[in-house]
PAZA-723953 format. One line per 3 residues: number of its first residue (from 1); their letters; for each residue x, y, z of N, C-alpha, C, CB. Coordinates in Angstrom, 3 decimals. Atoms other than C-alpha are relative to their C-alpha. Glycine has a CB too. Example, Ala and Ser with C-alpha at 12.3 -4.5 7.8 and 13.67 -1.06 7.14 Angstrom:
<atoms>
1) AS) 0.890/-1.190/0.000/12.300/-4.500/7.800/0.900/1.200/0.000/-0.992/0.027/1.246 | -0.820/-1.190/-0.060/13.670/-1.060/7.140/-0.770/1.090/0.730/0.414/0.462/-1.415
</atoms>
This chain:
<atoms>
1) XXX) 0.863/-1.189/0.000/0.000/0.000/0.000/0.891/1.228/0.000/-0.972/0.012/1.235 | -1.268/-1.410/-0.077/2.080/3.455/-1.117/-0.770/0.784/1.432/-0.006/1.471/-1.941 | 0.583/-0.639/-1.319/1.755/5.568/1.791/-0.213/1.499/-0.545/1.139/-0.098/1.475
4) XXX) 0.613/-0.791/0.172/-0.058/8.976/1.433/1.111/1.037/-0.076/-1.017/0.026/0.825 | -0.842/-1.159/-0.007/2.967/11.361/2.246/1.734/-0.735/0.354/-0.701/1.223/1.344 | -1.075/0.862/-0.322/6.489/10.876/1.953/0.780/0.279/1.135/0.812/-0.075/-0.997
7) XXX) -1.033/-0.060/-0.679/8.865/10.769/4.174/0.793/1.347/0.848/0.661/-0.498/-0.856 | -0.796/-0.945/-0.281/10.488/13.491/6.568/1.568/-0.133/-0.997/0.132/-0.110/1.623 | -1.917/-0.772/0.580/14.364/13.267/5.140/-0.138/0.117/-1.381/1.745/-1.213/0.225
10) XXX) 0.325/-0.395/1.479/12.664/12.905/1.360/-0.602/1.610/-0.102/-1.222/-1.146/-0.618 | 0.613/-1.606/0.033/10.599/16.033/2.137/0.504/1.140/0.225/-0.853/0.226/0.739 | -1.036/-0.683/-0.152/13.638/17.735/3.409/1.192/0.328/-0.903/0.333/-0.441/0.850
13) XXX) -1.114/0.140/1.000/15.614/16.813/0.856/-0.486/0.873/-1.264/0.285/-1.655/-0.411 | 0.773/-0.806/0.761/13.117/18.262/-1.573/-0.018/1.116/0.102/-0.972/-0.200/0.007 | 0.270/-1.901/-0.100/12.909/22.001/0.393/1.345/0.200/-0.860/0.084/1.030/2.043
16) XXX) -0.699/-0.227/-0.222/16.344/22.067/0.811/0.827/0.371/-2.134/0.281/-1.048/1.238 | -0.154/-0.304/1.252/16.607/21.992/-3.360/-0.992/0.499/-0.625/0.371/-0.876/-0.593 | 0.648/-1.060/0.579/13.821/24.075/-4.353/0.667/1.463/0.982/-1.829/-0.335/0.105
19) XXX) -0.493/-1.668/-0.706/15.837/27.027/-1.786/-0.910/0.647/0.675/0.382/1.166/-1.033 | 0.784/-0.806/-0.532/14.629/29.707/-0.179/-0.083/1.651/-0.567/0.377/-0.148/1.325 | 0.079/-1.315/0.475/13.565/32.923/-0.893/-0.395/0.697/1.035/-0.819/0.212/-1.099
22) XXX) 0.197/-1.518/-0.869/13.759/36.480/1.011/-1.361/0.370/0.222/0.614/1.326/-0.789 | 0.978/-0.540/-0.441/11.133/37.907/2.917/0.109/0.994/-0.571/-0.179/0.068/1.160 | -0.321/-1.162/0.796/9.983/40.507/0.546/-0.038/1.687/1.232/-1.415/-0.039/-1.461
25) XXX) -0.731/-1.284/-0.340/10.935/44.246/1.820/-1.714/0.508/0.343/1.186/0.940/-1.492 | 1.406/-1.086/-0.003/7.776/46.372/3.045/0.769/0.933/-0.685/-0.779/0.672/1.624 | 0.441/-1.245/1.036/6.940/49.486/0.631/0.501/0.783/1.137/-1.818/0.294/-0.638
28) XXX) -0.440/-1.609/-0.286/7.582/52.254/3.507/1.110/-0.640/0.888/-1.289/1.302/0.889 | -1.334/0.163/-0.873/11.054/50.674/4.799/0.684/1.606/0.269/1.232/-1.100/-0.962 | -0.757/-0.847/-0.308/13.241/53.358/6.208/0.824/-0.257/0.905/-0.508/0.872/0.206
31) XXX) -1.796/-0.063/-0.325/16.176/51.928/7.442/0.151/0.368/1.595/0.949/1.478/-1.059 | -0.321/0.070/-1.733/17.694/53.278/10.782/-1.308/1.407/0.643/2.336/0.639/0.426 | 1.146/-1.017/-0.468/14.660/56.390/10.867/-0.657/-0.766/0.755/-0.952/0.666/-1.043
34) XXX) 1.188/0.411/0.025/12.257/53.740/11.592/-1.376/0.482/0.005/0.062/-0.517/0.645 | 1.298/-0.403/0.285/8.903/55.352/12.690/0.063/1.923/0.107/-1.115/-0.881/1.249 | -0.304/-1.388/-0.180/10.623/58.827/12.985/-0.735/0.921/-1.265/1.689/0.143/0.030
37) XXX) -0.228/-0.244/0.936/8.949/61.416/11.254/0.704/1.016/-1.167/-0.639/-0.181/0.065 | -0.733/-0.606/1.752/9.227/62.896/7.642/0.575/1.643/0.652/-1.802/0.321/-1.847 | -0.247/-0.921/-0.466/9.472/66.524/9.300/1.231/0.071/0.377/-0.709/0.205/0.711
40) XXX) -1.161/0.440/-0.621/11.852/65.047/11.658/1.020/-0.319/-0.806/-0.216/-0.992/0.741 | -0.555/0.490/0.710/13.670/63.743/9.397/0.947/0.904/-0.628/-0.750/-0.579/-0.627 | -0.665/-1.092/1.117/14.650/66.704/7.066/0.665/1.454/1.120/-1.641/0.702/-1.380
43) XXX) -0.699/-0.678/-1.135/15.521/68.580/10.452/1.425/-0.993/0.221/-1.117/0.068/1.493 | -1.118/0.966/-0.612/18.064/66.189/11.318/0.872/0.048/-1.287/-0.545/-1.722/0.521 | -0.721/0.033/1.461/19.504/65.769/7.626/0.135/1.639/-0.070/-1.057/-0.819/-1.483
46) XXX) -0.764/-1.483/0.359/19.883/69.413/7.409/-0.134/0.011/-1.602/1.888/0.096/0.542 | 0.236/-0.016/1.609/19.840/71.254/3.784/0.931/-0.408/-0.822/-0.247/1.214/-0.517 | -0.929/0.895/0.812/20.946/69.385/1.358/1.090/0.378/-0.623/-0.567/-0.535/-0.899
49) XXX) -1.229/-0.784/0.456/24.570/70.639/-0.116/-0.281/0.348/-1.340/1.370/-0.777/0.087 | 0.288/-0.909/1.526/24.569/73.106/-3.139/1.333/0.227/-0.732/-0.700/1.701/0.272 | -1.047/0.278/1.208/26.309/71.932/-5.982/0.218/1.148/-1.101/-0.509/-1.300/-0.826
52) XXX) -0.868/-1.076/0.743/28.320/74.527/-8.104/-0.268/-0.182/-1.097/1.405/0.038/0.094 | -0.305/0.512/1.198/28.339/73.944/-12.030/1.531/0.342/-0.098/-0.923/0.577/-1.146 | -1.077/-0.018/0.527/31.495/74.231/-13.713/0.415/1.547/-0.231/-0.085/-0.843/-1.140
55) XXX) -0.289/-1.617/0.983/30.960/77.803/-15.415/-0.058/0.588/1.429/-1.488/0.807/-1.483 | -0.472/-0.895/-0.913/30.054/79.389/-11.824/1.236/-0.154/1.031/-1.019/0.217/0.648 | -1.328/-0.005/-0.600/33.483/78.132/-10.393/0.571/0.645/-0.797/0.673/-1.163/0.274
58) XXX) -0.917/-0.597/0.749/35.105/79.225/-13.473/-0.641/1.337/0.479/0.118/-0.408/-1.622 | 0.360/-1.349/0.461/33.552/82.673/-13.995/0.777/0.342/1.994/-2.284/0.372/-0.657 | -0.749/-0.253/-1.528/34.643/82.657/-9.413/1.137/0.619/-0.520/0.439/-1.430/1.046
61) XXX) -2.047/-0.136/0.062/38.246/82.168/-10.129/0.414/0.674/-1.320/1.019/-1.846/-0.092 | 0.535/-1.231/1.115/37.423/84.448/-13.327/0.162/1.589/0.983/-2.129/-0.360/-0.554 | 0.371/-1.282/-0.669/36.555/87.402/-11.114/0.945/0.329/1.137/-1.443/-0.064/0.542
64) XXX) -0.555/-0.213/-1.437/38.653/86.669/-7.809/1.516/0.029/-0.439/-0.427/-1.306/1.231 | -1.670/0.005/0.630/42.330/86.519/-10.057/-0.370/1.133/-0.926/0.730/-1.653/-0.958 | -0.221/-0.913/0.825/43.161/89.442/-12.065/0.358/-1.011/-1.053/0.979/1.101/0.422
67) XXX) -0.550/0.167/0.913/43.716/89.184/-15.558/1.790/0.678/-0.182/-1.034/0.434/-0.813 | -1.623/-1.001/0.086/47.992/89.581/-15.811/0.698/-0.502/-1.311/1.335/-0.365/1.542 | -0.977/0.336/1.035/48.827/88.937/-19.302/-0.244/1.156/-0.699/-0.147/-1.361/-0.821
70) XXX) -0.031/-0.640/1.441/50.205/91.150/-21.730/-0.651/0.105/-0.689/0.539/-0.252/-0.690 | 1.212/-0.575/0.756/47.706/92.639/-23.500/1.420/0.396/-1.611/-1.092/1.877/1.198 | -0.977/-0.140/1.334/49.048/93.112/-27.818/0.106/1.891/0.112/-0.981/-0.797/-1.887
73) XXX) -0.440/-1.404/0.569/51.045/96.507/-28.455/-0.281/0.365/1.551/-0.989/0.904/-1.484 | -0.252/-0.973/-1.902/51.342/96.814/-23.976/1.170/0.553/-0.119/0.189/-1.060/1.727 | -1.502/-0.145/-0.251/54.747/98.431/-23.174/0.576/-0.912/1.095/0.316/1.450/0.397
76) XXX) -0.925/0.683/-0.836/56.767/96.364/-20.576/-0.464/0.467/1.218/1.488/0.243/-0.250 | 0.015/-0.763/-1.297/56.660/99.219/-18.240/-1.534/0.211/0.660/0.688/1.473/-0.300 | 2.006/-0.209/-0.307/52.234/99.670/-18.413/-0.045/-1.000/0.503/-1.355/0.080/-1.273
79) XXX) 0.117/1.442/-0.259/52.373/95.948/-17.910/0.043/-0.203/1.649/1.265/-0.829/-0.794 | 0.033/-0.038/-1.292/54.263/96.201/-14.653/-0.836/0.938/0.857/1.120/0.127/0.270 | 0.862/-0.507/-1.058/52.482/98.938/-13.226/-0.986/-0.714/0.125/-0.434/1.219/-0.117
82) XXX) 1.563/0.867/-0.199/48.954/97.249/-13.865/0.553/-1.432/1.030/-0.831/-0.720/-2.027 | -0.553/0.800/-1.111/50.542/94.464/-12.014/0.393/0.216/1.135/0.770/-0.458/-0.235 | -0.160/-0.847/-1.271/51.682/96.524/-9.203/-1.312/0.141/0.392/0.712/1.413/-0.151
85) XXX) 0.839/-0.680/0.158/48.673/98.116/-9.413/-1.680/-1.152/0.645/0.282/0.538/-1.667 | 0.725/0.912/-0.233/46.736/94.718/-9.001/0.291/-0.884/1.273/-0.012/-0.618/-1.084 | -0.875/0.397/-1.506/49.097/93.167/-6.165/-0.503/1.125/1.161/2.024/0.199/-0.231
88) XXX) -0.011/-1.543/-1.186/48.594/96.605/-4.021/-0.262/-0.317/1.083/-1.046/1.236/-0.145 | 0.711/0.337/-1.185/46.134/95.745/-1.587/0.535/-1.264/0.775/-1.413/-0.200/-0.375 | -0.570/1.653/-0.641/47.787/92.252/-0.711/1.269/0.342/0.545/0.290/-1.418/-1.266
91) XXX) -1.425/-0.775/-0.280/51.366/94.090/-0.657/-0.340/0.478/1.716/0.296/1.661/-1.318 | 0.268/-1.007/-0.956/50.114/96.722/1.698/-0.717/-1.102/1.397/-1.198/1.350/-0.804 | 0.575/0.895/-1.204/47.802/93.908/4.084/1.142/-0.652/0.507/-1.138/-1.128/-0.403
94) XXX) -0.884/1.186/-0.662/50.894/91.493/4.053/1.241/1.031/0.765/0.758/-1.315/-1.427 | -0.810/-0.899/-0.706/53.057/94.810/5.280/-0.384/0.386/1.617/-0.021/1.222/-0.856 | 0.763/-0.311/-1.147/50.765/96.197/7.676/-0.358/-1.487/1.213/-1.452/0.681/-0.729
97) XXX) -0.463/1.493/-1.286/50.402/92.450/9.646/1.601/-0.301/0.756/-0.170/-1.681/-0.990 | -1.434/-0.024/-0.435/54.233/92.316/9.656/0.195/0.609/1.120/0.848/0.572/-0.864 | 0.142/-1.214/-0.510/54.415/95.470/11.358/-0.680/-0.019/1.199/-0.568/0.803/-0.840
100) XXX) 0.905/0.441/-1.625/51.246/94.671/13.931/1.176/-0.917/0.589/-1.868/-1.179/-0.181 | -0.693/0.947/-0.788/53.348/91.805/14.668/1.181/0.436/0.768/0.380/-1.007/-0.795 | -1.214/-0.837/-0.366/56.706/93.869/15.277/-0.532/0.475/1.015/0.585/1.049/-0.936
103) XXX) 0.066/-0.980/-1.245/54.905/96.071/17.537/-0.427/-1.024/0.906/-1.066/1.386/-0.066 | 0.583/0.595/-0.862/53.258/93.474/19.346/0.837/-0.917/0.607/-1.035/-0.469/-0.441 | -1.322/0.626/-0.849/56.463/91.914/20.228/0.984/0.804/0.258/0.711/-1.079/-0.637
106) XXX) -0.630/-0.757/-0.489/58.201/94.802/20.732/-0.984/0.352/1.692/0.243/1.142/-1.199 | 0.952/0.008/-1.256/55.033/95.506/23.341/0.426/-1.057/0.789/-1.541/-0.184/-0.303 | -0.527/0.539/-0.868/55.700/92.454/24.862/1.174/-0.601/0.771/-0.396/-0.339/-0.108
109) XXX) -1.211/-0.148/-1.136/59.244/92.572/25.426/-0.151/0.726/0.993/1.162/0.492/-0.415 | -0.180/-1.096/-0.881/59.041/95.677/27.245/-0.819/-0.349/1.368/-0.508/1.376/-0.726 | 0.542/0.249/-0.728/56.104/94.523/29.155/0.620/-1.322/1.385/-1.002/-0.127/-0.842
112) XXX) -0.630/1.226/-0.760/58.370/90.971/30.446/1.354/0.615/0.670/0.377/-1.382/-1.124 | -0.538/-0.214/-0.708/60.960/93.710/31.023/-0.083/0.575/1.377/0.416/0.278/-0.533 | 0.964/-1.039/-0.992/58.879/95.962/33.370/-0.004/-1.124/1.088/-1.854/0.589/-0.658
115) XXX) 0.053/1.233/-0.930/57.959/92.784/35.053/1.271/-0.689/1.069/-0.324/-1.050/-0.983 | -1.427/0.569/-0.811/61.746/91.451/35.868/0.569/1.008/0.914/1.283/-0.377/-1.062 | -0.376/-1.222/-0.689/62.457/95.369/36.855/-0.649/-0.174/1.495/-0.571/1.377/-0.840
118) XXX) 0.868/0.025/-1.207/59.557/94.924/39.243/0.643/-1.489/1.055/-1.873/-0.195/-0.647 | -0.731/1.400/-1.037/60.612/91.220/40.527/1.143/0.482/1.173/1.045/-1.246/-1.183 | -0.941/-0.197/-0.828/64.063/92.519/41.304/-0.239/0.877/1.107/0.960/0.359/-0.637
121) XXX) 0.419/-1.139/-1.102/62.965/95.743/43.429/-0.691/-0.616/0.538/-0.616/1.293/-0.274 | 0.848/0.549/-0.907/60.389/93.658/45.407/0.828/-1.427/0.715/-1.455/-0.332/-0.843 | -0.501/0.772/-0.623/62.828/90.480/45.958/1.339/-0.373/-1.113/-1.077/-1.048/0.463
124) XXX) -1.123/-0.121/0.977/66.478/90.727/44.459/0.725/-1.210/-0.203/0.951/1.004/0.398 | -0.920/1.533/0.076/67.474/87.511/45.831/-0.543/-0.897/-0.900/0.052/-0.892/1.410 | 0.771/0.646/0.897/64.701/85.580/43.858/0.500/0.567/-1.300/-1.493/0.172/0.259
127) XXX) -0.616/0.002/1.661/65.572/87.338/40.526/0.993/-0.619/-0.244/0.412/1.207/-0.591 | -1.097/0.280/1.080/68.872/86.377/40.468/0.150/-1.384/0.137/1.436/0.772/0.173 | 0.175/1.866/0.473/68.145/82.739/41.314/-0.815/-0.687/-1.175/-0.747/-0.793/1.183
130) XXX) 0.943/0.035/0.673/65.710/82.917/39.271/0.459/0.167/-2.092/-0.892/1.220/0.831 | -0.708/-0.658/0.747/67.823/84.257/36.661/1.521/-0.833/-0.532/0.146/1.265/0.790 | -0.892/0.740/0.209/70.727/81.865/37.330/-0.506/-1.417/-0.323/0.813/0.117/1.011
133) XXX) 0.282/1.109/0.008/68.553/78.702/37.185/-0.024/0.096/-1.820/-1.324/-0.382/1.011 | 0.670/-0.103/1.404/67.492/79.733/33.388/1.452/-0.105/-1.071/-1.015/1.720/-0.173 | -1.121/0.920/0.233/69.933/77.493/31.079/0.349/1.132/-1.224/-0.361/-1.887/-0.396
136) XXX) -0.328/-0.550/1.610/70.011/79.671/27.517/-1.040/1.438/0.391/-0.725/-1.366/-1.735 | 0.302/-1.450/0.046/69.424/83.547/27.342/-1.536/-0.712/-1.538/1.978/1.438/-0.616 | 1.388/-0.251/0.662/65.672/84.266/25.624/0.435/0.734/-1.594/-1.074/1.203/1.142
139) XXX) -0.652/-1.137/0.889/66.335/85.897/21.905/-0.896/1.190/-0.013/0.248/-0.466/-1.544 | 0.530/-1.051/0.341/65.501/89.500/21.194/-1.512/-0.734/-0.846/1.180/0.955/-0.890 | 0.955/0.354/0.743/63.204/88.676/18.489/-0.085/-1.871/-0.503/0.210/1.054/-1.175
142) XXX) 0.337/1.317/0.626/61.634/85.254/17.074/0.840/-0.131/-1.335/-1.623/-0.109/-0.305 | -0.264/0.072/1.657/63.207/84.141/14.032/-0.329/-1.346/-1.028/1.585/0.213/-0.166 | 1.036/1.402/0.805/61.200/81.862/11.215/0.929/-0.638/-0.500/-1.200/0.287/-1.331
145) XXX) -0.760/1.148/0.266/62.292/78.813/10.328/0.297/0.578/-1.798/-1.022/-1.715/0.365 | -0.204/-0.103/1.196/62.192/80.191/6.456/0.851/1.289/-0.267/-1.226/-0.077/-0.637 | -0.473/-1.034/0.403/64.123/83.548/7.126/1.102/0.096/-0.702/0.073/0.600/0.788
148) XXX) -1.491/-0.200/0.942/67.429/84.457/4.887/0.640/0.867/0.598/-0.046/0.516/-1.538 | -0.963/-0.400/-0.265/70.687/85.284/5.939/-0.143/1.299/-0.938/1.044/-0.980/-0.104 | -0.329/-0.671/0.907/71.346/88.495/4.673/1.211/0.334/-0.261/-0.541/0.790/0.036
151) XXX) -0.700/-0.191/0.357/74.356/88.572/5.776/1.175/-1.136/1.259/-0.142/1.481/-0.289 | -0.702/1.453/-0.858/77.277/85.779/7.732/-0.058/1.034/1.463/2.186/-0.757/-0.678 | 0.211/-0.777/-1.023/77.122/86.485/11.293/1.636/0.069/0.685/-1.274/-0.655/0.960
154) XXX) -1.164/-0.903/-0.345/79.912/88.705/13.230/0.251/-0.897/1.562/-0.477/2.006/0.093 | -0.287/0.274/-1.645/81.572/87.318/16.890/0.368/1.307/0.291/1.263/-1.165/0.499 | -0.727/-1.593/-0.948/81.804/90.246/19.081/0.605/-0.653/1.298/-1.479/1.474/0.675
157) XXX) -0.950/0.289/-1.917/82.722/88.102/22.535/1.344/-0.052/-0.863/-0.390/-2.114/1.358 | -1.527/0.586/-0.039/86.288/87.936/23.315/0.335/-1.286/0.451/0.810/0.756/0.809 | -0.294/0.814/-0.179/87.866/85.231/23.619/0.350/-0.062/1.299/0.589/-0.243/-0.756
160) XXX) -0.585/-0.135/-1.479/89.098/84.345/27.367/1.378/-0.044/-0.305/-0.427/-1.190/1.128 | -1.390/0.485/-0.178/92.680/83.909/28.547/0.518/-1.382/0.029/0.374/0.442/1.058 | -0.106/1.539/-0.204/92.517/80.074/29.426/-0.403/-0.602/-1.583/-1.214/-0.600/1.372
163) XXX) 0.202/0.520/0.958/91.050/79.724/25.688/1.060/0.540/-0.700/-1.202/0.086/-0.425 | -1.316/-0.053/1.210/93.921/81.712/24.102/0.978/-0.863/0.331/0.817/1.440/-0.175 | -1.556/0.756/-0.328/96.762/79.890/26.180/-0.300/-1.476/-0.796/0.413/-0.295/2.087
166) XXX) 0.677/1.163/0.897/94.611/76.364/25.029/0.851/-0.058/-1.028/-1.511/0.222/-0.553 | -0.236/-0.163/0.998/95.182/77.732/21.865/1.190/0.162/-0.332/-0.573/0.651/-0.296 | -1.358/-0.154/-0.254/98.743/78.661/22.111/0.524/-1.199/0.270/0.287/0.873/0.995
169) XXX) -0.360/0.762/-0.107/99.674/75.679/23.339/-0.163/-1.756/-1.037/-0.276/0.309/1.061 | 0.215/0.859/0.887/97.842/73.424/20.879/0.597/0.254/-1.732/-1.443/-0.100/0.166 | -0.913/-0.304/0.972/99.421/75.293/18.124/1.553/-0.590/-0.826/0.158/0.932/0.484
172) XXX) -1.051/0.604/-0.137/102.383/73.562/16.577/1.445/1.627/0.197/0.015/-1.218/-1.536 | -0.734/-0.928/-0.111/105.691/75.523/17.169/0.694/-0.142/-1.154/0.656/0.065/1.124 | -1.588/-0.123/1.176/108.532/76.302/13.998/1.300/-0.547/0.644/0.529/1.853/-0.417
175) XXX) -0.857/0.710/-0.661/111.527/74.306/14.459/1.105/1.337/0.288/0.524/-1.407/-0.905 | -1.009/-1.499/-0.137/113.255/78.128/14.212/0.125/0.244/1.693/-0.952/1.704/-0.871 | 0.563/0.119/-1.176/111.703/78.647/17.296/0.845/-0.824/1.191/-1.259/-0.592/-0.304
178) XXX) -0.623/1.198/-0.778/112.822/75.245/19.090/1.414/0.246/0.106/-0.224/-1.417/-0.691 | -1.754/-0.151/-0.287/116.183/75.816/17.866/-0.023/1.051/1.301/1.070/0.850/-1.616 | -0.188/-1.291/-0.720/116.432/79.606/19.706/-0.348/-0.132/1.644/-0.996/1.132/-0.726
181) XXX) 0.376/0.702/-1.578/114.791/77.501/23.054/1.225/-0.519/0.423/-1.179/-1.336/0.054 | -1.331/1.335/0.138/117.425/74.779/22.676/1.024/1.107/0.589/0.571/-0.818/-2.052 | -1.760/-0.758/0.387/120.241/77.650/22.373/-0.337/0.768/1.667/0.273/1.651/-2.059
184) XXX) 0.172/-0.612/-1.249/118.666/79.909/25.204/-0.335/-0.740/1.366/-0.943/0.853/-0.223 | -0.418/0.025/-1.531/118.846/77.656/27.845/1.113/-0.296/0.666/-0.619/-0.685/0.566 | -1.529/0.041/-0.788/121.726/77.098/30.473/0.255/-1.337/-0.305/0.109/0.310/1.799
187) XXX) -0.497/1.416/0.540/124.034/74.568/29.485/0.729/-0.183/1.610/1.273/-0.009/-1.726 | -0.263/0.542/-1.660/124.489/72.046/32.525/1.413/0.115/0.280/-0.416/-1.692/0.328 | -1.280/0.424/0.047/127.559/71.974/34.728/0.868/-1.491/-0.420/0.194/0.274/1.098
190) XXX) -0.914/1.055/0.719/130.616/69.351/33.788/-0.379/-1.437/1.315/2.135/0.719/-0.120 | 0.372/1.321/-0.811/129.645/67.254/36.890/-0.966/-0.794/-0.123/-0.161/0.162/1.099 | 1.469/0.758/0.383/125.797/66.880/35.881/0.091/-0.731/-1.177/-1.241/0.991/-0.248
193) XXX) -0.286/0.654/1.128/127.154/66.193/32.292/0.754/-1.124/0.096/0.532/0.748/-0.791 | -1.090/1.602/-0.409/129.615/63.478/33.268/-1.403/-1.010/0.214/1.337/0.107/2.069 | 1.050/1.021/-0.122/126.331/61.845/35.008/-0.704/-0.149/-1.097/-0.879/0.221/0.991
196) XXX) 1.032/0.321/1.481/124.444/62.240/31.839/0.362/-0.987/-0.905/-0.101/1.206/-1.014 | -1.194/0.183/1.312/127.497/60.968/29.505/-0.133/-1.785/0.794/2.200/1.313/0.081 | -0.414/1.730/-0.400/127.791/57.452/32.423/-1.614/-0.584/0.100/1.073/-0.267/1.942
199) XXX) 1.248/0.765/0.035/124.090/56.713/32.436/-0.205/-0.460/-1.444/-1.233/0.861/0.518 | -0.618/0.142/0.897/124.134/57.517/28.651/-0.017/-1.365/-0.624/1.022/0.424/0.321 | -0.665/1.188/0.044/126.316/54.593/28.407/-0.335/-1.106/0.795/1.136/0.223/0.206
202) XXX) 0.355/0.764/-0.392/124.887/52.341/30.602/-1.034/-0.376/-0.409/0.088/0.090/0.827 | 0.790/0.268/0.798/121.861/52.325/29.024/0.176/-0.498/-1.386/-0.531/0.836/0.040 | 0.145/0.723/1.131/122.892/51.556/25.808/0.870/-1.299/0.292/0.425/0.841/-1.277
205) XXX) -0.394/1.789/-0.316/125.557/48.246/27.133/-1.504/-0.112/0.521/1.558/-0.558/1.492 | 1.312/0.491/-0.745/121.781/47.608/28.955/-0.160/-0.453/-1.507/-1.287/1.189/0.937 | 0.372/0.450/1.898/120.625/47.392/24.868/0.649/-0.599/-0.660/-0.072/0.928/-1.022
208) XXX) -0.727/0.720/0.468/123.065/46.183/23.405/-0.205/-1.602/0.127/1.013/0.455/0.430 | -0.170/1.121/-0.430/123.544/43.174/25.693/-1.405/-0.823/0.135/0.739/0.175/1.171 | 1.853/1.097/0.739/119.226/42.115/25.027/0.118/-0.092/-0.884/-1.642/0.431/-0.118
211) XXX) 0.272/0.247/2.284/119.698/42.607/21.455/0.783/-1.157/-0.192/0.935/1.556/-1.490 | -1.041/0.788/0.441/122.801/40.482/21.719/-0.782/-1.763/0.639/1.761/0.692/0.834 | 0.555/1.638/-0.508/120.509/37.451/24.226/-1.169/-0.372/-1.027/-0.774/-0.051/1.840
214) XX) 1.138/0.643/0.792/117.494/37.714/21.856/0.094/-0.474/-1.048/-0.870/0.629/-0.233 | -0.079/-0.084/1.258/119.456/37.565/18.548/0.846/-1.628/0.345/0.765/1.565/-0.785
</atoms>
């Protein structure tokens, strides 16, 4: 007698090759909003960003750059002025900042000197500890990492005494020299020279007589 239904692992075997298919999507999905609304929504997103074309960037950078070419039948010299003439305002801003800046560090030197003036007159002993603890002197002014030499820089210290003698002494001497040492000093008496003349000689029989056991 066939039996009416088949088999669990046949009937399994069967899903498992017809597959499965996705739970279809509801129509008003929205993602991580969920039931937030539409109002809400366009508050939170903010206005949407405003895209440029091509021509109103150009015609921008059209309007915000001077035209600096040679115009036909310019002179050289019309040329540069109009170029001057177009620079100006940028010249003159990038002068005038310089300048603020100068004063405003000239202001606050004066102000850090006022200050040390005051330290010392109120406690003299503190300044100058204060003063001796501090490893490298402060410079006058800042100077940028991009500035130009204008010109090699000058030593004004002097040198000390212990660095010239140094120096003096590390110096080689002229054998002119050596000689005129040699000559100017006292020549020993005949008794010290005798001892000189029998040591001398004892030292070299001393040499001799190793050279003569090692050879």
């Amino acid at each position: 007698m066939p039996r009416k239904r088949a088999k669990l692992s046949a009937r399994q075997a069967q899903r498992d090759a017809l597959g499965h298919d996705l739970a279809p999507e509801p129509k008003n999905h929205r993602g991580v909003w969920g039931d937030t609304p539409r109002r809400a929504m366009e508050l939170f997103r903010g206005p949407p960003p405003k895209r440029r074309t091509e021509e109103e960037t150009s015609k921008a950078r059209a309007s915000s750059t001077p035209q600096l070419q040679i115009k036909p039948g310019e002179r050289i010299k019309d040329f540069n002025q109009r170029v001057e003439q177009a620079f100006a305002s940028d010249i003159n801003a990038t002068m005038r900042s310089e300048l603020r800046s100068e004063s405003n560090q000239k202001k606050r030197q004066r102000r850090r000197e006022l200050l040390k003036a005051k330290k010392r007159a109120s406690d003299p002993f503190a300044a100058q500890a204060a003063e001796a603890a501090s490893d490298f002197r402060q410079a006058t002014q800042s100077k940028s990492l991009h500035d130009v030499a204008q010109a090699p820089p000058t030593i004004t210290a002097i040198p000390k005494e212990r660095l010239k003698r140094k120096a003096s002494s590390t110096t080689p001497t002229p054998l002119a020299a050596l000689d005129a040492q040699a000559a100017a000093r006292p020549k020993p008496s005949a008794a010290r020279q005798r001892i000189l003349d029998e040591e001398r000689q004892r030292v070299i029989q001393q040499y001799r007589a190793m050279k003569h056991r090692t050879s």
